[in-house]
Structure formats: C-alpha cells, structure tokens
N, CA, C and O atoms as CSV, one atom per row, in Angstrom:
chain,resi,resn,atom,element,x,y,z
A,1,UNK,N,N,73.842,117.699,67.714
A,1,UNK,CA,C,75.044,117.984,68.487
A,1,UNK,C,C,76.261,117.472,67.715
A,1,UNK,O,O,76.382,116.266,67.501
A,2,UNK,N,N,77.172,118.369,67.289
A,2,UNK,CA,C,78.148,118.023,66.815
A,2,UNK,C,C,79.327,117.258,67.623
A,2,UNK,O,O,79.357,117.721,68.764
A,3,UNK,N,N,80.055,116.513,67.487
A,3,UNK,CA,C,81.041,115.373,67.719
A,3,UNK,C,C,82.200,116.548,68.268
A,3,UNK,O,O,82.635,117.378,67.470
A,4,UNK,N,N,82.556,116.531,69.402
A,4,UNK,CA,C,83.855,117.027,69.624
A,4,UNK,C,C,85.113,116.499,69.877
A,4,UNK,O,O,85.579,116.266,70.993
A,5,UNK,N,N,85.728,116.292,68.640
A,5,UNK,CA,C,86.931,115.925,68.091
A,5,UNK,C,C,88.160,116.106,69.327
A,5,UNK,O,O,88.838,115.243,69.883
A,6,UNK,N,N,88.139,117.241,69.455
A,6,UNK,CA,C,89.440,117.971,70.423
A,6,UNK,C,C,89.266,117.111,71.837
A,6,UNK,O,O,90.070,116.503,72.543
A,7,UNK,N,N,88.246,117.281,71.892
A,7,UNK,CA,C,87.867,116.702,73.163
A,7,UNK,C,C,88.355,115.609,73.253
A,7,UNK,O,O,89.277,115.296,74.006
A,8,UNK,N,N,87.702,114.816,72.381
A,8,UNK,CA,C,88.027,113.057,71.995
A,8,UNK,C,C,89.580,112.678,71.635
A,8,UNK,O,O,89.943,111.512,71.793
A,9,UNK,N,N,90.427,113.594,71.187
A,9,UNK,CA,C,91.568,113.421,70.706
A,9,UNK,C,C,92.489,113.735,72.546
A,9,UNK,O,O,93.340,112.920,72.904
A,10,UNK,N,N,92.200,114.724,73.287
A,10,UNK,CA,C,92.268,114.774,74.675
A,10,UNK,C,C,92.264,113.344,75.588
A,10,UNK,O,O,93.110,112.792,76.292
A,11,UNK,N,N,90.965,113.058,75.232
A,11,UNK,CA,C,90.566,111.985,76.127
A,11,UNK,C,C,92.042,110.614,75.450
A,11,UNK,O,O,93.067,110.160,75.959
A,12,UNK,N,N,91.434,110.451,74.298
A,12,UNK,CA,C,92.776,109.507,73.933
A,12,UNK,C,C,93.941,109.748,74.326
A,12,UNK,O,O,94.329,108.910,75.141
A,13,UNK,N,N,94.966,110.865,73.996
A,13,UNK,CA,C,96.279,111.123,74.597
A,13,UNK,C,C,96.474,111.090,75.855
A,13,UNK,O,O,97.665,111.128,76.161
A,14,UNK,N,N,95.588,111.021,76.884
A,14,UNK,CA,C,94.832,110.457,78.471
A,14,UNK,C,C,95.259,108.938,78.685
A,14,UNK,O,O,96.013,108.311,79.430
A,15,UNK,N,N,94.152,108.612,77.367
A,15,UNK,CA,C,94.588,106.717,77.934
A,15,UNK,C,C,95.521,106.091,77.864
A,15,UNK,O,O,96.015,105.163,78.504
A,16,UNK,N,N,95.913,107.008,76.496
A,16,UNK,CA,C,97.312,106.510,75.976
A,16,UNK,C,C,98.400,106.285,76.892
A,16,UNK,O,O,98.999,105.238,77.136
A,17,UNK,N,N,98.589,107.689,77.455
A,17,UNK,CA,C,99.933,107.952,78.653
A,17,UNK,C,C,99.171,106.925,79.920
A,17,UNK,O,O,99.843,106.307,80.744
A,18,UNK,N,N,98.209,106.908,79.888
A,18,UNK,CA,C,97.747,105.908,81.013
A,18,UNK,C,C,98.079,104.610,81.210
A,18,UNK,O,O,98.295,104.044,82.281
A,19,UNK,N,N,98.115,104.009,79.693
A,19,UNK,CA,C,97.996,102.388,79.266
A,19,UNK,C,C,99.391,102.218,79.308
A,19,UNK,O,O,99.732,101.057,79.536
A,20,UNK,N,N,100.498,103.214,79.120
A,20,UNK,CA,C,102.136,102.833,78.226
A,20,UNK,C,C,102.553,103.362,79.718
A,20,UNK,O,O,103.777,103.234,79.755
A,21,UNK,N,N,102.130,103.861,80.881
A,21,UNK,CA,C,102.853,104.198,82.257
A,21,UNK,C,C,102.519,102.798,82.717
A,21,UNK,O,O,103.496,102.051,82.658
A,22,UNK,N,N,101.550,102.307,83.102
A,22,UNK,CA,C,100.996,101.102,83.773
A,22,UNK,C,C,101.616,99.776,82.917
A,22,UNK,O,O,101.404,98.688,83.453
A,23,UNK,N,N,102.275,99.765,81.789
A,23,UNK,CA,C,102.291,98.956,81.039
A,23,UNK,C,C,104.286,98.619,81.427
A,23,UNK,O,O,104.975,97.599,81.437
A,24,UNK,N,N,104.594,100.255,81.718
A,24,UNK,CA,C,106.153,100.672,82.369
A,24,UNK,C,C,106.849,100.059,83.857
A,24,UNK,O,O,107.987,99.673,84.125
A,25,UNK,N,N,105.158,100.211,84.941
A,25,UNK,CA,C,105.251,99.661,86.131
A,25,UNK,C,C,105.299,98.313,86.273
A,25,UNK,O,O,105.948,97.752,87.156
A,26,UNK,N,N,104.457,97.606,85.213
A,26,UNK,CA,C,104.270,96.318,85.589
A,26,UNK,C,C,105.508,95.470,85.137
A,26,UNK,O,O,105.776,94.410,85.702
A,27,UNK,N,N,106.182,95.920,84.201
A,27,UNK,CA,C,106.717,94.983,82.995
A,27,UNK,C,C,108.012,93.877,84.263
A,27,UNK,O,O,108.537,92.798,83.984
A,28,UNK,N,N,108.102,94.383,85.084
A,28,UNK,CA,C,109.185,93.410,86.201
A,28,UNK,C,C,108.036,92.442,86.785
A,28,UNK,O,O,108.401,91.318,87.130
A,29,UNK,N,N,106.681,92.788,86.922
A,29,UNK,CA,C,105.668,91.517,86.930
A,29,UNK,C,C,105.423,90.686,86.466
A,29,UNK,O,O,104.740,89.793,86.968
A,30,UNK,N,N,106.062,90.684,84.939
A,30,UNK,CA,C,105.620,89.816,83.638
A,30,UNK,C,C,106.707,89.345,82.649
A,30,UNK,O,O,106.725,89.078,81.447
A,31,UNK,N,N,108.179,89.363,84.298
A,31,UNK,CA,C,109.216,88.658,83.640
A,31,UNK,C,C,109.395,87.236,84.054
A,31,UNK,O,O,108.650,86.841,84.951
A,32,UNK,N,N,110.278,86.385,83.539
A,32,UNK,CA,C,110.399,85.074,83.838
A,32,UNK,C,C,110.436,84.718,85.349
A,32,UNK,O,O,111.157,85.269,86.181
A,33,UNK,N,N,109.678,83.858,85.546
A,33,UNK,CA,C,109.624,83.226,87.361
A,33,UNK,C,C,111.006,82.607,87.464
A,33,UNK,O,O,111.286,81.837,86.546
A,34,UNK,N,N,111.768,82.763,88.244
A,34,UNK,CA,C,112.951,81.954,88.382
A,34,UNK,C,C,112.289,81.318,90.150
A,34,UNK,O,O,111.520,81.820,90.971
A,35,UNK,N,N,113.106,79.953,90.106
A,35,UNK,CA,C,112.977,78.962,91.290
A,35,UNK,C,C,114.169,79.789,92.118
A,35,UNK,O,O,115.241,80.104,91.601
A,36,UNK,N,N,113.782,80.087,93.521
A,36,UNK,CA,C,114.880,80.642,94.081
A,36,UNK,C,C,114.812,79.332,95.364
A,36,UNK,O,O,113.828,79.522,96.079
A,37,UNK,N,N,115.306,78.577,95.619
A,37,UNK,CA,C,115.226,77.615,96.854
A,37,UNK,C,C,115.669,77.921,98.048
A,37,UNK,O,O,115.412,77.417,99.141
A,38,UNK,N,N,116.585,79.078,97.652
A,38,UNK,CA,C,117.219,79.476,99.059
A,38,UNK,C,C,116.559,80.383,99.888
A,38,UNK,O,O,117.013,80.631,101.005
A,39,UNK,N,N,114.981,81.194,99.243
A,39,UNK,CA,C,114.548,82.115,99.722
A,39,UNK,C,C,113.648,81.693,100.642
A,39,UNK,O,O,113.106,80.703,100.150
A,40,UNK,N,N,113.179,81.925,101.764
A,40,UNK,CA,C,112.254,81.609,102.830
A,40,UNK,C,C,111.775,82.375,102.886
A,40,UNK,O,O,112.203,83.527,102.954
A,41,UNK,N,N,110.208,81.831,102.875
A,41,UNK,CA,C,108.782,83.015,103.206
A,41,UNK,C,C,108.344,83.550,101.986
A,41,UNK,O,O,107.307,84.193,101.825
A,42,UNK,N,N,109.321,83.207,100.986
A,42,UNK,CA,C,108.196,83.703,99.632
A,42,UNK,C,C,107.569,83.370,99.046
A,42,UNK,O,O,107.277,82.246,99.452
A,43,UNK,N,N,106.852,83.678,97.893
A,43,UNK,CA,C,105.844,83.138,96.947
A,43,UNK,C,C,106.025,81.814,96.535
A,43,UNK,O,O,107.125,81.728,95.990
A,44,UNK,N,N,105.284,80.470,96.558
A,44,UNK,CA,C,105.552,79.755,96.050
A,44,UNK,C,C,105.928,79.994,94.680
A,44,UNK,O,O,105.900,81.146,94.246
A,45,UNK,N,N,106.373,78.758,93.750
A,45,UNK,CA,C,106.808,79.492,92.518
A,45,UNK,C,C,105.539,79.030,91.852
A,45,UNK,O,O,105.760,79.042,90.641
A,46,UNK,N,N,103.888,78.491,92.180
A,46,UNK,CA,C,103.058,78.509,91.314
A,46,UNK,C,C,102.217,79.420,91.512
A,46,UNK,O,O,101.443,79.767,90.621
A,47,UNK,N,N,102.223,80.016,92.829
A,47,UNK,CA,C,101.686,81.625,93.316
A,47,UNK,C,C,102.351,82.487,91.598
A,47,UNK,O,O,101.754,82.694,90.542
A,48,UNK,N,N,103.886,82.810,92.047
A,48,UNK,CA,C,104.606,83.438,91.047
A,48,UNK,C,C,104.076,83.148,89.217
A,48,UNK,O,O,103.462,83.887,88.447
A,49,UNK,N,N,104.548,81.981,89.064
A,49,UNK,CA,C,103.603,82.002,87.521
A,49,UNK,C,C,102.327,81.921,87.370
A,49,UNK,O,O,101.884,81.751,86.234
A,50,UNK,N,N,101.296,82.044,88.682
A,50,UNK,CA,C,99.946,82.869,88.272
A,50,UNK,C,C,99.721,83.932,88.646
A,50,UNK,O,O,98.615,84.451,88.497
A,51,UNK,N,N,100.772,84.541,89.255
A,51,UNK,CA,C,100.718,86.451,89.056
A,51,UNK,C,C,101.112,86.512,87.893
A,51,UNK,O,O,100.345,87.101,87.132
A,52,UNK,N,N,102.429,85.951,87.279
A,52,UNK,CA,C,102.876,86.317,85.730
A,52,UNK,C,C,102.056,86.071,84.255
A,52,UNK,O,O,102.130,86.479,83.096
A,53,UNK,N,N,101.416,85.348,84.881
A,53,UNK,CA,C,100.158,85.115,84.130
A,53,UNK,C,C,99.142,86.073,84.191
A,53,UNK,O,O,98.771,86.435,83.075
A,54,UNK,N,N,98.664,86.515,84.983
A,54,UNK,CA,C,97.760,87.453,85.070
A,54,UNK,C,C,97.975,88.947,85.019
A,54,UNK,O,O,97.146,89.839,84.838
A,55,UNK,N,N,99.282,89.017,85.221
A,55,UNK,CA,C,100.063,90.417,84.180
A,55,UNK,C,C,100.283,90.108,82.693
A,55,UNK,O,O,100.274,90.971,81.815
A,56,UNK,N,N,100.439,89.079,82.536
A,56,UNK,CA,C,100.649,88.772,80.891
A,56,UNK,C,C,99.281,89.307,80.465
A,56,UNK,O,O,99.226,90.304,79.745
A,57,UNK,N,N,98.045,88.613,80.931
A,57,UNK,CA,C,96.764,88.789,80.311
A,57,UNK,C,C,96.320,90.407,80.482
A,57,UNK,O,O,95.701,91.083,79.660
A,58,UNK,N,N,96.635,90.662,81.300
A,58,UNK,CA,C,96.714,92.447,81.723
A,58,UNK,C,C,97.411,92.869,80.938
A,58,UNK,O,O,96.594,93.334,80.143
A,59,UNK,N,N,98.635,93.125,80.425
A,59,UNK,CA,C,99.112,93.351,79.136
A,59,UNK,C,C,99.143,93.298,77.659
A,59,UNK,O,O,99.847,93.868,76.826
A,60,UNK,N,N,97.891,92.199,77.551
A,60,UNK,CA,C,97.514,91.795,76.402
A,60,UNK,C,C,96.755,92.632,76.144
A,60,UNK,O,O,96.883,93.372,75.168
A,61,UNK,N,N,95.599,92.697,77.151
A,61,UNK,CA,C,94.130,94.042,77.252
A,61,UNK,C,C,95.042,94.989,77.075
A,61,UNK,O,O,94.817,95.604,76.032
A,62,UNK,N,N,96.078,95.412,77.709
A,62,UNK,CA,C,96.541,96.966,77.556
A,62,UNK,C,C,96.679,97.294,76.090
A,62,UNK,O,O,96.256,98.329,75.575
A,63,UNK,N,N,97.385,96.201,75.390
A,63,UNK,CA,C,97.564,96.427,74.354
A,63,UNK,C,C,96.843,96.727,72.917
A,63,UNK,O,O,97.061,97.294,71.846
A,64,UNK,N,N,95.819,95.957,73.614
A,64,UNK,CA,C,94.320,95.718,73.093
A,64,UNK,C,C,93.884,97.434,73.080
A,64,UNK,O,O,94.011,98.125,72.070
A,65,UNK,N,N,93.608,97.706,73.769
A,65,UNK,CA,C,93.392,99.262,73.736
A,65,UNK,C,C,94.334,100.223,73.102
A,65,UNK,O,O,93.865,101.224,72.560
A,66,UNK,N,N,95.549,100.026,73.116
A,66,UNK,CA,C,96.375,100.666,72.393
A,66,UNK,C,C,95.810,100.767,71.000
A,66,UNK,O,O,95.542,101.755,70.317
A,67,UNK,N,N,95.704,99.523,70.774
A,67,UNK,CA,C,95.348,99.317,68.799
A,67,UNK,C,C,94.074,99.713,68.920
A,67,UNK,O,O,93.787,100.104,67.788
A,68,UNK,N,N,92.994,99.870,69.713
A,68,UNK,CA,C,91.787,100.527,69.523
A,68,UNK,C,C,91.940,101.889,69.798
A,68,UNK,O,O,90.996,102.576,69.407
A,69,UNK,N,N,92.932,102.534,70.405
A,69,UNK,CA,C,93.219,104.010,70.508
A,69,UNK,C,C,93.773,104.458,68.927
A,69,UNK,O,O,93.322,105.330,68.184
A,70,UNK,N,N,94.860,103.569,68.727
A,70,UNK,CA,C,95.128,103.897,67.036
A,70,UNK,C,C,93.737,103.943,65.785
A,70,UNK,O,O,93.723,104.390,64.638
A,71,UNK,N,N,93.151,103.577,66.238
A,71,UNK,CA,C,91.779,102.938,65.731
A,71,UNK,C,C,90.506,104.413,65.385
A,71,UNK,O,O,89.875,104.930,64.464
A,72,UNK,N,N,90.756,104.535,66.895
A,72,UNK,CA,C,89.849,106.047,67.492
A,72,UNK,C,C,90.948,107.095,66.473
A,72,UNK,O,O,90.256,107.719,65.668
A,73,UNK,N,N,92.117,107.345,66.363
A,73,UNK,CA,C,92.214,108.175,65.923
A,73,UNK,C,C,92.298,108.121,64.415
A,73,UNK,O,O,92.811,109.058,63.804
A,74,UNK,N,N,91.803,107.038,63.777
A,74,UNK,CA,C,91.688,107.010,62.381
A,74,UNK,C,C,90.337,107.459,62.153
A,74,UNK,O,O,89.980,107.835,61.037
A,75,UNK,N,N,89.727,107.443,62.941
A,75,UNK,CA,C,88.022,107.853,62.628
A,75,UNK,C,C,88.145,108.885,62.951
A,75,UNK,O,O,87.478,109.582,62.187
A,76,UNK,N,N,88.909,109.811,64.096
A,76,UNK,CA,C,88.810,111.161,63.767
A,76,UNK,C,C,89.378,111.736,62.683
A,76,UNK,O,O,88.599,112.632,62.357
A,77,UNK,N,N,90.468,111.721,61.803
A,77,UNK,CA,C,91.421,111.920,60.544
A,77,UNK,C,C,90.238,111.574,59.652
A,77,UNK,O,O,89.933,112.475,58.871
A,78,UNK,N,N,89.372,110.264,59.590
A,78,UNK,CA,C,88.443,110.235,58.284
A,78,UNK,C,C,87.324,110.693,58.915
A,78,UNK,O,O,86.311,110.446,58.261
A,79,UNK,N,N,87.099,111.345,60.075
A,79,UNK,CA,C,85.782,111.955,60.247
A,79,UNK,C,C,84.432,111.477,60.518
A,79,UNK,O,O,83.336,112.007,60.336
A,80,UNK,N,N,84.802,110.267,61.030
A,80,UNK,CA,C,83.912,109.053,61.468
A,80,UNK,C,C,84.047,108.752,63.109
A,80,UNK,O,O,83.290,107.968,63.681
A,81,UNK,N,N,84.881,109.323,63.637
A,81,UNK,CA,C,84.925,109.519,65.307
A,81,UNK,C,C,83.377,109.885,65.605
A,81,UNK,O,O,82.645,110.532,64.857
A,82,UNK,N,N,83.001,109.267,67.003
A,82,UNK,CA,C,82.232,109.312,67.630
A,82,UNK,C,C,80.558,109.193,66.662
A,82,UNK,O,O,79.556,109.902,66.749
A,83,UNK,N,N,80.799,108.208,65.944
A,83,UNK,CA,C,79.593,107.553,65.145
A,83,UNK,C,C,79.947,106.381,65.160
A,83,UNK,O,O,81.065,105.880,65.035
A,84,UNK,N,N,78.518,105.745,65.389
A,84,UNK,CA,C,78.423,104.437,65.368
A,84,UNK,C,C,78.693,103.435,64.127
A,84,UNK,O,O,77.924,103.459,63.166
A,85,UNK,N,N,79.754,102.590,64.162
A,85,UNK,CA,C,79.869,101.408,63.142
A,85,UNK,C,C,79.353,100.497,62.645
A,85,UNK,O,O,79.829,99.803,61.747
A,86,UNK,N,N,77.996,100.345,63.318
A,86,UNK,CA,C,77.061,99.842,62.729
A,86,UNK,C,C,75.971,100.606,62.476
A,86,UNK,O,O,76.195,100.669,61.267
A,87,UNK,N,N,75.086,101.171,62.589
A,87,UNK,CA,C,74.397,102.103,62.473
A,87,UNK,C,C,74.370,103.692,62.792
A,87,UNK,O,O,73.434,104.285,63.329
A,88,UNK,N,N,75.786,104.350,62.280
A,88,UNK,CA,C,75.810,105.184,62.244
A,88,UNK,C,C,75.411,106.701,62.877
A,88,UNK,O,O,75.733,107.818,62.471
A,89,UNK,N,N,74.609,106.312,63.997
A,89,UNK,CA,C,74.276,107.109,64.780
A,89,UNK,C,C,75.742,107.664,66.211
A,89,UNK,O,O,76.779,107.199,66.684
A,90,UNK,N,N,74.987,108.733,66.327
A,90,UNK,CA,C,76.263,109.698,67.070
A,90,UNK,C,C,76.132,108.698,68.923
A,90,UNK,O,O,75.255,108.397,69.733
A,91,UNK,N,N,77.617,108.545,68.755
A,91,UNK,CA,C,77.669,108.079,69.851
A,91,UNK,C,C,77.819,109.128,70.961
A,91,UNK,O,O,78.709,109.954,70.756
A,92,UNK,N,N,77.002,109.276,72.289
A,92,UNK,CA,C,76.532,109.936,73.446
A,92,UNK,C,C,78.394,110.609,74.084
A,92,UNK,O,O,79.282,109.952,74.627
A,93,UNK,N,N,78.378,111.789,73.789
A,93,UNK,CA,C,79.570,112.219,74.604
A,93,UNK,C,C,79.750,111.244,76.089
A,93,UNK,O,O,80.823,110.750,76.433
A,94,UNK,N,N,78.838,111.147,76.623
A,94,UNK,CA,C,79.070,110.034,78.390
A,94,UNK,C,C,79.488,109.237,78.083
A,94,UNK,O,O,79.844,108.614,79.084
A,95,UNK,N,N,79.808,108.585,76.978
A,95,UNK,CA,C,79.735,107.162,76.710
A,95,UNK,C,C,81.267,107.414,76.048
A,95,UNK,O,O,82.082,106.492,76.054
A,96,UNK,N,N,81.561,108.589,75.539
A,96,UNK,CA,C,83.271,108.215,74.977
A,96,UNK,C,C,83.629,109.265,75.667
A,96,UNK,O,O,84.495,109.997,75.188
A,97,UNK,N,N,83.053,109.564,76.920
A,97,UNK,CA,C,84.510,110.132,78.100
A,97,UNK,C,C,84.536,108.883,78.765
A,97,UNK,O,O,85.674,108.467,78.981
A,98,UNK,N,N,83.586,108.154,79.158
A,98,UNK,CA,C,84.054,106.587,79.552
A,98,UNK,C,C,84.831,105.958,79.064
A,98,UNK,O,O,85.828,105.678,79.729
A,99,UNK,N,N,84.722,105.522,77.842
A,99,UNK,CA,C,85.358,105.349,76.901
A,99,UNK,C,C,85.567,105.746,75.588
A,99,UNK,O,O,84.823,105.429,74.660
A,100,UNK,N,N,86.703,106.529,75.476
A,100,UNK,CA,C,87.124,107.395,73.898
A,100,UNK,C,C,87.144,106.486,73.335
A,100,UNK,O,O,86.824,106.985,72.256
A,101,UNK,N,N,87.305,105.084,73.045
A,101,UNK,CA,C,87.907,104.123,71.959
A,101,UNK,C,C,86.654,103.958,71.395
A,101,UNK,O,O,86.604,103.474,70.264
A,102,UNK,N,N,85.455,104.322,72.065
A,102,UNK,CA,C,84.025,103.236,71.848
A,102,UNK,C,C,83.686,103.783,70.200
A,102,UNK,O,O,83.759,104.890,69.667
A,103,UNK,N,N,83.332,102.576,69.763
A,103,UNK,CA,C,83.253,102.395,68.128
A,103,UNK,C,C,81.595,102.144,67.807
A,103,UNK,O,O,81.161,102.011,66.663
A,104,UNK,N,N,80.936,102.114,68.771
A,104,UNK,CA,C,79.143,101.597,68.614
A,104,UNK,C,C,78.719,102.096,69.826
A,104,UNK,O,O,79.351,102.230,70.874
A,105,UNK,N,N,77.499,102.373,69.541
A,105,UNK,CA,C,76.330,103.402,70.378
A,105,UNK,C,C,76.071,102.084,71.391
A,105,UNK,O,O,76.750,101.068,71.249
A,106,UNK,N,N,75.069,102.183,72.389
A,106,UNK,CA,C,75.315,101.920,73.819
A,106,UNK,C,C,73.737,100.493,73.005
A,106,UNK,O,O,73.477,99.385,73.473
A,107,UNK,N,N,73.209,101.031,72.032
A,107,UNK,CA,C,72.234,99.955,71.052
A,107,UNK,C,C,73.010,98.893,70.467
A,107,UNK,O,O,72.578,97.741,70.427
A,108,UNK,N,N,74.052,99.199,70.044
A,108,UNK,CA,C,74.846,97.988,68.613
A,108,UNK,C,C,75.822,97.238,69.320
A,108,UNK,O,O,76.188,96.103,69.017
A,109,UNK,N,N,76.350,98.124,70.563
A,109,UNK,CA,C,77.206,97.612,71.592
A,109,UNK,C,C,77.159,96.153,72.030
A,109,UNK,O,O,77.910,95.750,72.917
C-alpha cells in the first residue's frame, strides 16, 4: 500500500489551522496575573497563576506539534512521510489520521 501524501499533507494543514486558532483563543489566558484587590468574588490570584500556568504548558505542547508538523512535512518533500524512523516500516494510515505528525509505527512507538 502506497503512502498517501495528499492525504497526509491535508491532515497536517488541519492541525496546523487547529493548533495556531486555539493557540489565538487562549493567548489572554497566558498573560500576566495582575493582583486586582478591589475585585470581589474572583479568582484568587493563586487560582489565576495556576490557570496561567497551565495555558503556558498547553502552549508549549501546541508548539511542540507545530515543529513536529514542520517535521511531517520534511519527510513528505524527502519522501520518507509515513515510514517508520526506526525501522522503516510503513506506518498504518489509522494511525496518521490520528496522528499526521507520527514519525514510528505503533512497534518503535
């Protein structure tokens, strides 16, 4: 079974717009906590810097995938998309509509 490229190049331009919209929504989540004293009923401010924290780390992963999406599309350009990086075997179409980025068979994984 041959590797379908188009497909895989699909699926990426998918995550892509997926990862850089979600990455658009959050970014007022993962700005500086300011102390507001005058506000009543809101977040404490250590509630607040462990949501900002946990959008930071959510943003890190996003990004993380970004550079493995750049990644995916260097192996399609050298023709190494959807084969395994360690042992070279064809990685299972199910397995990179789950994930397009995946770089090793569901064995080397």
């Amino acid at each position: 079974m041959a590797i379908n490229t188009k497909k895989g190049t699909e699926r990426l331009e998918a995550r892509r717009a997926e990862l850089e919209a979600q990455s658009r929504i959050s970014r007022e989540s993962r700005d500086t906590v300011e102390l507001d004293q005058q506000a009543v009923g809101r977040l404490s401010r250590m509630d607040a810097i462990q949501q900002q924290a946990m959008a930071e780390a959510t943003e890190r992963t996003r990004q993380l995938d970004l550079q493995r999406i750049e990644l995916a599309y260097r192996r399609i350009k050298d023709g190494d998309y959807g084969y395994c990086v360690e042992c070279d075997a064809e990685i299972p179409d199910a397995r990179l509509e789950i994930d397009p980025m995946a770089e090793r068979c569901v064995n080397c994984a």
